[in-house]
BADOKE-46247 format. One line per field, with one value per residue (C-alpha): residue in one letter; x, y, z. Coordinates in nm, 2 decimals, decimal comma, padded with zeros to 4 digits. Each point is the difference from the previous one (the first is absolute). Layout:
# residues N
kolpa	[A/...];
X	[X/...];
Y	[Y/...];
Z	[Z/...];
//
This chain:
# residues 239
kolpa	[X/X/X/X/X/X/X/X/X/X/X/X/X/X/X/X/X/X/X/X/X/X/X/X/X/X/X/X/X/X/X/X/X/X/X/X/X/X/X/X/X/X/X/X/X/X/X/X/X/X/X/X/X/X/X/X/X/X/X/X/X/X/X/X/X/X/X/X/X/X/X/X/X/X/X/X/X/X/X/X/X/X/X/X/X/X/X/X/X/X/X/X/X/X/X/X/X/X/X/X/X/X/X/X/X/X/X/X/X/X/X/X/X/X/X/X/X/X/X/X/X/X/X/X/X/X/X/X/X/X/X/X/X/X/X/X/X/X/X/X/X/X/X/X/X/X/X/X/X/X/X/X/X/X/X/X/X/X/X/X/X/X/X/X/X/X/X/X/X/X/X/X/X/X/X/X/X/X/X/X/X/X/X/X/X/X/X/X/X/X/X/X/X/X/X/X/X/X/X/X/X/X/X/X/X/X/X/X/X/X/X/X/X/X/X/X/X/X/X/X/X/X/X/X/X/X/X/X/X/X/X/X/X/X/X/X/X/X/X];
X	[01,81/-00,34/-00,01/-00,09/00,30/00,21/-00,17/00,08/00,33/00,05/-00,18/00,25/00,30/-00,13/-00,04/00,35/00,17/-00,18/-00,30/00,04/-00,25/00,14/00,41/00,09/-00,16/00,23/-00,10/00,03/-00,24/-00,40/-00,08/00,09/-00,09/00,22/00,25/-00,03/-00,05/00,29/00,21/-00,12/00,13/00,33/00,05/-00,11/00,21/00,28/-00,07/-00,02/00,39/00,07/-00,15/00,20/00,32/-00,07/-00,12/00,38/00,10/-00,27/00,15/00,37/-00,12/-00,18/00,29/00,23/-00,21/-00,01/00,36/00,04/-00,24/00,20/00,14/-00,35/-00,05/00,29/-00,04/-00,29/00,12/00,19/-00,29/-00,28/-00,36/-00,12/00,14/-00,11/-00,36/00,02/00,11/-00,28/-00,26/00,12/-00,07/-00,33/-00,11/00,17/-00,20/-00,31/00,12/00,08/-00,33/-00,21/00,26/-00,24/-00,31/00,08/00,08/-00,28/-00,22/00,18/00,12/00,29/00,11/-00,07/00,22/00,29/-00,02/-00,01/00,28/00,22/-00,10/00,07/00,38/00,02/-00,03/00,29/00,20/-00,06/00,01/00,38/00,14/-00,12/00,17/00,32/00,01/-00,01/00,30/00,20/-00,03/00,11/00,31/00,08/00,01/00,18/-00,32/00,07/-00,01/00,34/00,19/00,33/-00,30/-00,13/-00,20/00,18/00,00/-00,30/-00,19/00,08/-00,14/-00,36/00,03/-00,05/00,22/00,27/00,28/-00,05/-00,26/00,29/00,14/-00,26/-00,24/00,11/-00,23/-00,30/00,10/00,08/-00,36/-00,16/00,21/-00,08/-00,38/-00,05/00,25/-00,20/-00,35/00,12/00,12/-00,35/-00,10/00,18/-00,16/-00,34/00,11/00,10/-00,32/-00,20/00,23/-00,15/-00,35/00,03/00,10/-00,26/-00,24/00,07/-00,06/-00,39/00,09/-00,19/-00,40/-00,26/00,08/00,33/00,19/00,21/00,34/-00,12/-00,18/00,30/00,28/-00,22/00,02/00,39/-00,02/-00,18/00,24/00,29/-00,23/-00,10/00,37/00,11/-00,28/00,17/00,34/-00,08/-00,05/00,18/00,28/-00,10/-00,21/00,02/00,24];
Y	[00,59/-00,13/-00,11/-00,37/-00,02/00,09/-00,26/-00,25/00,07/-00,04/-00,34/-00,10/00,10/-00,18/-00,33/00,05/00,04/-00,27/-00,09/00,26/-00,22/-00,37/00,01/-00,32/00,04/00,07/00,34/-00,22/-00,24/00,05/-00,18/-00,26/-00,30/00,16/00,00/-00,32/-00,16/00,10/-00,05/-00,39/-00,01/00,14/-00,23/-00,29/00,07/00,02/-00,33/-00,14/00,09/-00,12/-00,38/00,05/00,06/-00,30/-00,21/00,04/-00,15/-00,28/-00,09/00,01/-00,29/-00,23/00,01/-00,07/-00,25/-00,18/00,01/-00,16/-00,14/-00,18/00,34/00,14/-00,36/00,05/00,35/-00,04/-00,20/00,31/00,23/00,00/-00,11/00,12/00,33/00,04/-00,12/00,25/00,27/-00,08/00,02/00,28/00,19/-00,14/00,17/00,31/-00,02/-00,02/00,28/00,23/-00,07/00,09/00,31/00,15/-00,14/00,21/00,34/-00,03/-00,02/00,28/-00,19/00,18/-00,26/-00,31/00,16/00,05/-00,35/-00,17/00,21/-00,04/-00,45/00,03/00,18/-00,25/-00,28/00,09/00,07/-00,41/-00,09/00,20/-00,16/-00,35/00,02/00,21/-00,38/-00,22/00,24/00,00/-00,36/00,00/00,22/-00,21/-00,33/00,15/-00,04/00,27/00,10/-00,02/-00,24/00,05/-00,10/-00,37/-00,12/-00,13/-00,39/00,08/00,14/-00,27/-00,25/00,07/-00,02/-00,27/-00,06/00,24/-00,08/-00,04/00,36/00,21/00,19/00,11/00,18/00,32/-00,04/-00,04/00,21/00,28/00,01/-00,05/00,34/00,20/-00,10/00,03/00,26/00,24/-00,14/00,17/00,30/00,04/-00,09/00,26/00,25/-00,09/00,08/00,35/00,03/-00,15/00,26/00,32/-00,11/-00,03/00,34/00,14/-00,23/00,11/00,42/-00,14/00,02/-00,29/-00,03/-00,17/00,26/00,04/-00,38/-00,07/-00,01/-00,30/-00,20/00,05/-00,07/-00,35/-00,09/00,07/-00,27/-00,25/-00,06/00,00/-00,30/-00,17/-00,02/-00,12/-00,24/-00,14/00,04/-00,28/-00,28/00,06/-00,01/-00,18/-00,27/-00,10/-00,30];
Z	[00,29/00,18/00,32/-00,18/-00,19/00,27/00,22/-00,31/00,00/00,34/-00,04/-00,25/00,20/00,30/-00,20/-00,19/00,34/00,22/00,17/00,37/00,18/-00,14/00,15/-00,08/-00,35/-00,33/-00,19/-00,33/00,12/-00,07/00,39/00,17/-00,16/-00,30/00,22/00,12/-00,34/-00,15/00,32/-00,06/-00,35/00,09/00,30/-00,27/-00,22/00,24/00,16/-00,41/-00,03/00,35/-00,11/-00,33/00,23/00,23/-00,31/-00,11/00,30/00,01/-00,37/00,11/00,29/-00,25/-00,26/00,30/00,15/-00,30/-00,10/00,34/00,17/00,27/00,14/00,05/00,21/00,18/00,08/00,17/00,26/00,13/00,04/00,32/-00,15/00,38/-00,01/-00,35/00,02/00,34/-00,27/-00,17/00,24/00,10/-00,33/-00,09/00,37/-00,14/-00,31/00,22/00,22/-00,33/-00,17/00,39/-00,05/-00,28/00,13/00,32/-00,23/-00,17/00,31/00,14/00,25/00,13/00,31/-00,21/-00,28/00,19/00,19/-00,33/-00,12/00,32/-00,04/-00,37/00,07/00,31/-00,16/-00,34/00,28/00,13/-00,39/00,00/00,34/-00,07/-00,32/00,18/00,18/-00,31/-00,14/00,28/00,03/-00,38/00,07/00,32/-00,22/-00,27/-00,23/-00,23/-00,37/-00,13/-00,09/00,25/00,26/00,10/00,24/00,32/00,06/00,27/-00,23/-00,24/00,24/-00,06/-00,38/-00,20/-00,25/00,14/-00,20/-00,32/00,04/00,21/-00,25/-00,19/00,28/-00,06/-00,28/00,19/00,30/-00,28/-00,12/00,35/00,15/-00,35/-00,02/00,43/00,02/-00,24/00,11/00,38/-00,17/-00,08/00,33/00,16/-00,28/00,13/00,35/-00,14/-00,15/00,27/00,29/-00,27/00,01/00,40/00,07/-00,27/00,22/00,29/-00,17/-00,09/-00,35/-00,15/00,03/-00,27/-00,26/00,00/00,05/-00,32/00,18/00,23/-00,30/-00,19/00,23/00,09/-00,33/-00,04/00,34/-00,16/-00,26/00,24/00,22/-00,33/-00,11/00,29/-00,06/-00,32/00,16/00,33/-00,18/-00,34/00,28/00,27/-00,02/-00,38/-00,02];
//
């Protein structure tokens, strides 16, 4: 065999078994920006079934709100708009802080990267124990789900129409645990994501050509803030 075909085949092996000088770079993808691209369409189309499952949920409220409108008024009277419009704030600067995450990566920006990262966990952490207060508060009032629970007559006193409204706010408090309950399941998926991407931070792993799992994880974010975005005043403020 010639010394050319050899060196072909060598070639070809090299390709079929990964790029030696490109770690962080799939042996089934042509470069990086392949990588990337199709990275982008599977994070898509994961965040596409994840508005479908949330979508569900957004339905089950409006049926419910409609069938009864005078629980969702009463119901709100038993949940903090402060604490909620703090939640609030608190993830749109966590939006900021994830999208700066990428910026950072794709500067190279190894200090900035990790700050943003560190900010972006800090601040889910402030989303979880703010909400940790509104459910204690909840379980302390006996504001709960089923129907064995009401709220007690303190609670009752900053309600409107109390009474006639009592027995039937398991039905709103059953839809705001589900829809917040699994909205901070995702939260705390994020901060598992978010805690991976630190300590592959913190190893120089990302630079300008190799950033997917930032971008990507930032977008999973934003749909977890923009949720929670729909969630505030679908719950708290619409009367």
């Amino acid at each position: 065999m010639s010394e050319a075909a050899i060196d072909a085949d060598a070639a070809h092996e090299d390709d079929d078994h990964g790029h030696h000088d490109e770690p962080f770079l799939g042996h089934h993808f042509k470069d990086h920006d392949h990588q990337f691209n199709t990275g982008k369409l599977g994070i898509w189309l994961f965040l596409g079934q994840e508005l479908l499952f949330f979508g569900g949920l957004f339905c089950a409220y409006a049926i419910y709100r409609g069938m009864h409108p005078e629980i969702f008024v009463e119901g709100h009277h038993f949940l903090d708009v402060n604490l909620g419009a703090i939640n609030t704030c608190v993830l749109l600067f966590s939006s900021l802080t994830a999208a700066w995450s990428v910026r950072m990566a794709q500067l190279g920006n190894k200090k900035g990267l990790m700050l943003m990262i560190a900010l972006t966990i800090a601040c889910a952490f402030g989303f979880l124990g703010i909400k940790y207060i509104e459910y204690s508060h909840k379980f302390h009032e006996g504001i709960l789900w089923g129907q064995l629970f009401a709220p007690s007559p303190e609670a009752m006193e900053h309600a409107m129409h109390g009474v006639e409204a009592n027995s039937r706010l398991h039905i709103f408090f059953s839809i705001y645990f589900v829809m917040t309950g699994l909205h901070g399941i995702h939260v705390i998926g994020g901060i598992i994501a978010y805690a991976w991407l630190l300590k592959r931070a913190a190893a120089g792993h990302f630079g300008p050509n190799y950033y997917g799992p930032v971008d990507f994880i930032a977008l999973y974010w934003h749909l977890v803030d923009l949720v929670w975005i729909f969630l505030f005043p679908l719950l708290y403020l619409i009367h």
